[in-house]
C-alpha positions in Angstrom: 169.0 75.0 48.3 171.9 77.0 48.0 171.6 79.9 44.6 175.3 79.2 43.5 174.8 81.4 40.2 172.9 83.6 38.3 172.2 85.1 35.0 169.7 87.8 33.8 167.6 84.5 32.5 168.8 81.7 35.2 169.6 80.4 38.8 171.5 78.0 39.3 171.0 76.6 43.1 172.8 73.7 44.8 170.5 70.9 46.5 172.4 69.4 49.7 173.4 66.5 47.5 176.0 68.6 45.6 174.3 68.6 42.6 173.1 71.8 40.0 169.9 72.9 39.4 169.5 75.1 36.6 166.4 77.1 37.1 164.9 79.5 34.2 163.0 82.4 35.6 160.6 82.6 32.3 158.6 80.2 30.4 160.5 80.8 27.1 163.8 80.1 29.1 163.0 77.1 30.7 162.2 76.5 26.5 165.3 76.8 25.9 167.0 75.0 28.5 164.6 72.1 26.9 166.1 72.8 23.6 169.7 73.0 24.8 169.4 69.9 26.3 167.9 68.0 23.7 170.7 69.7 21.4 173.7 68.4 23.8 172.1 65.0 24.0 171.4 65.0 27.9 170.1 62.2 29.0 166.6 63.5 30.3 164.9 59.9 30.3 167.2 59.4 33.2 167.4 62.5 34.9 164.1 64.0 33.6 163.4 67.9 33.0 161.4 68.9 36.1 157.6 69.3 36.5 158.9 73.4 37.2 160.9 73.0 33.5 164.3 73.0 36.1 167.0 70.8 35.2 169.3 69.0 37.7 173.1 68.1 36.9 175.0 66.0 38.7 177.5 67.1 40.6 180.2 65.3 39.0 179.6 67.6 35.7 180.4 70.5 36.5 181.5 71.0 32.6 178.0 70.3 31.8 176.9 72.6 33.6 178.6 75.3 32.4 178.5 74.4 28.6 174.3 74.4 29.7 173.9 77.4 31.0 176.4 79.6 28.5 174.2 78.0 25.8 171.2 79.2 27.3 172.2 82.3 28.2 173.8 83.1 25.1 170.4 81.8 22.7 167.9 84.1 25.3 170.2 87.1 24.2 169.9 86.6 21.1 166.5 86.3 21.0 165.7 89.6 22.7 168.4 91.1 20.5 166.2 90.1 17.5 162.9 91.4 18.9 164.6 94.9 19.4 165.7 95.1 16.0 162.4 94.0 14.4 160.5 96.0 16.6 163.2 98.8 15.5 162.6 98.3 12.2 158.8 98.6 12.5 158.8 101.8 14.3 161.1 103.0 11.8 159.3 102.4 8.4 
C-alpha cells in the first residue's frame, strides 16, 4: 500500500486496487471515523469498518473521501482544543 495522505490524526494509503484506506493512528480517531461514517450514512454493512477500525473507499469516491477525512480531522481538533481549555481553566482557578 501506497500512504497517499496524511493528517496529524490519519493516513490515508492506496491498496493496488485503486481504492482509499483511511487509517486513524489513535483509538479515539478511528472513534471518530466510526462516528463520521455513521453520520454521512456510509454504507458499512457493505463495505464494513475494518477489524484495525480502518475504513476503505472505493476508488470511484474520491469526494467521499475527502468530505471523510476533513470531518475527521476537523472533530479530533476540536476535541484536543477543548481538553486544553478545560485543563486551562483548571490550572487557573
Amino acid at each position: 500500500m501506497e500512504p497517499i495522505h496524511a493528517t496529524p490524526h490519519y493516513n490515508v494509503l492506496q491498496p493496488q486496487d485503486g481504492s482509499f484506506l483511511i487509517v486513524g493512528r489513535t483509538k479515539k480517531a478511528r472513534q471518530v471515523l466510526r462516528d463520521i461514517l455513521a453520520e454521512l450514512e456510509f454504507d458499512t454493512e457493505t463495505e464494513p469498518i475494518r477489524n484495525d477500525g480502518s475504513y476503505a473507499i472505493r476508488r470511484n469516491n474520491p469526494f467521499g473521501l475527502v468530505r471523510v477525512v476533513e470531518r475527521c480531522d476537523a472533530r479530533m481538533t476540536l476535541a484536543e482544543v477543548e481538553q486544553l481549555r478545560t485543563s486551562g481553566a483548571r490550572r487557573a482557578g
